[in-house]
C-alpha positions as CSV (number, residue, x, y, z in Angstrom):
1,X,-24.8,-14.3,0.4
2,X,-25.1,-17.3,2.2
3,X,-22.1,-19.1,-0.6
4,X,-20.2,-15.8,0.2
5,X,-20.7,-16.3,4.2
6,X,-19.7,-20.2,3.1
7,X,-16.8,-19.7,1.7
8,X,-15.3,-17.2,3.6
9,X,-15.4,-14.4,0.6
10,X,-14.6,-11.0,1.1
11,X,-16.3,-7.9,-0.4
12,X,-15.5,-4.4,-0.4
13,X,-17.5,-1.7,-0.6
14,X,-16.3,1.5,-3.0
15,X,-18.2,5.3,-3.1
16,X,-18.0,6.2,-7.0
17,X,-17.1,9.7,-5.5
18,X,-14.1,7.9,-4.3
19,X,-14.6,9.8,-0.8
20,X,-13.4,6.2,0.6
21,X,-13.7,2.6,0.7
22,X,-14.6,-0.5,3.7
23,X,-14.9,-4.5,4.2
24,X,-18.5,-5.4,4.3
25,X,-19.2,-7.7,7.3
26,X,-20.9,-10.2,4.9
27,X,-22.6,-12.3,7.6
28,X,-24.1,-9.0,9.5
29,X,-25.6,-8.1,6.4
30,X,-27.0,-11.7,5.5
31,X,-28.3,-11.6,9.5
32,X,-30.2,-8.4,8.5
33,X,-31.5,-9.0,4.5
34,X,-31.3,-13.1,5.0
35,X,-28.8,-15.9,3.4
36,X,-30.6,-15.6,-0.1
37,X,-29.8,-11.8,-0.6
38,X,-27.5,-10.9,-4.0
39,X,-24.9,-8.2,-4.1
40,X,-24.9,-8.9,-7.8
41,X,-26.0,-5.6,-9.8
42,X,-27.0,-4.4,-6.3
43,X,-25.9,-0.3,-5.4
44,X,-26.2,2.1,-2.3
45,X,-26.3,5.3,-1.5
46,X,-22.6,6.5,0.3
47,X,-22.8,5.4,4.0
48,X,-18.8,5.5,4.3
49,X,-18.4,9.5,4.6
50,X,-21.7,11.5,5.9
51,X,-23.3,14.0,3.5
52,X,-21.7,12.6,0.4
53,X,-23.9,12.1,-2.3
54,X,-22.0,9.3,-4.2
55,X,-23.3,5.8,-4.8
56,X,-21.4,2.2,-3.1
57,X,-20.6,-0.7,-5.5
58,X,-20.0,-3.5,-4.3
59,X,-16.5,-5.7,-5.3
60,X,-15.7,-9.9,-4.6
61,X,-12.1,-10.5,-3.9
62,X,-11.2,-13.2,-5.7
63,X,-7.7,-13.2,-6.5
64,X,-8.4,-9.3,-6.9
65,X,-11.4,-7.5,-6.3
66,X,-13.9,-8.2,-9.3
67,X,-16.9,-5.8,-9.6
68,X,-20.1,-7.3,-8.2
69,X,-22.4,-5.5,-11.4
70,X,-22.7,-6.5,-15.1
71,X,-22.2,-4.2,-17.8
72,X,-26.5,-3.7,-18.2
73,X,-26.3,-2.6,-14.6
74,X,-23.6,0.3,-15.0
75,X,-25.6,1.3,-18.4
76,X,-28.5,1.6,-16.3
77,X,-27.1,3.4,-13.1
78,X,-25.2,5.9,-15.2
79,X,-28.9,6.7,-17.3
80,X,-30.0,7.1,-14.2
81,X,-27.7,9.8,-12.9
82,X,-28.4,11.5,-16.2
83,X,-32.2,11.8,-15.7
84,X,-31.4,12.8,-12.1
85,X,-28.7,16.1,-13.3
86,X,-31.4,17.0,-15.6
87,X,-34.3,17.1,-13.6
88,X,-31.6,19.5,-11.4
């Protein structure tokens, strides 16, 4: 985070509910989790809307906003959400 902070970088956060979207204030969360801290194939649970159940991914505006999780990482959410609906 602290190259993001550096270099003025902005990142968005996005629910996969698509209940909505906000800036992260990158140096607020770098106070909190430190300079060294990676978004990169990092998720949370929905904090933009209470009560939704969705996940937040994280995207790096760089020219457009580029996903902040490999290809593994989605694999490995979505298995994930599988286990969790069966379980259900």
């Amino acid at each position: 985070m602290g190259a993001m902070i550096d270099g003025g970088a902005e990142v968005r956060i996005l629910c996969e509910e698509r209940c909505g979207s906000t800036d992260l204030d990158v140096a607020a969360l770098a106070a909190r989790v430190g300079r060294d801290y990676s978004l990169i194939g990092r998720r949370c649970r929905c904090r933009i809307t209470p009560g939704c159940a969705g996940w937040n991914h994280f995207y790096y505006l760089h020219g457009v906003f580029r996903p902040l999780w490999s290809d593994a990482d989605l694999a490995r959410w979505s298995s994930q959400r599988l286990a969790a609906m069966h379980r259900q």
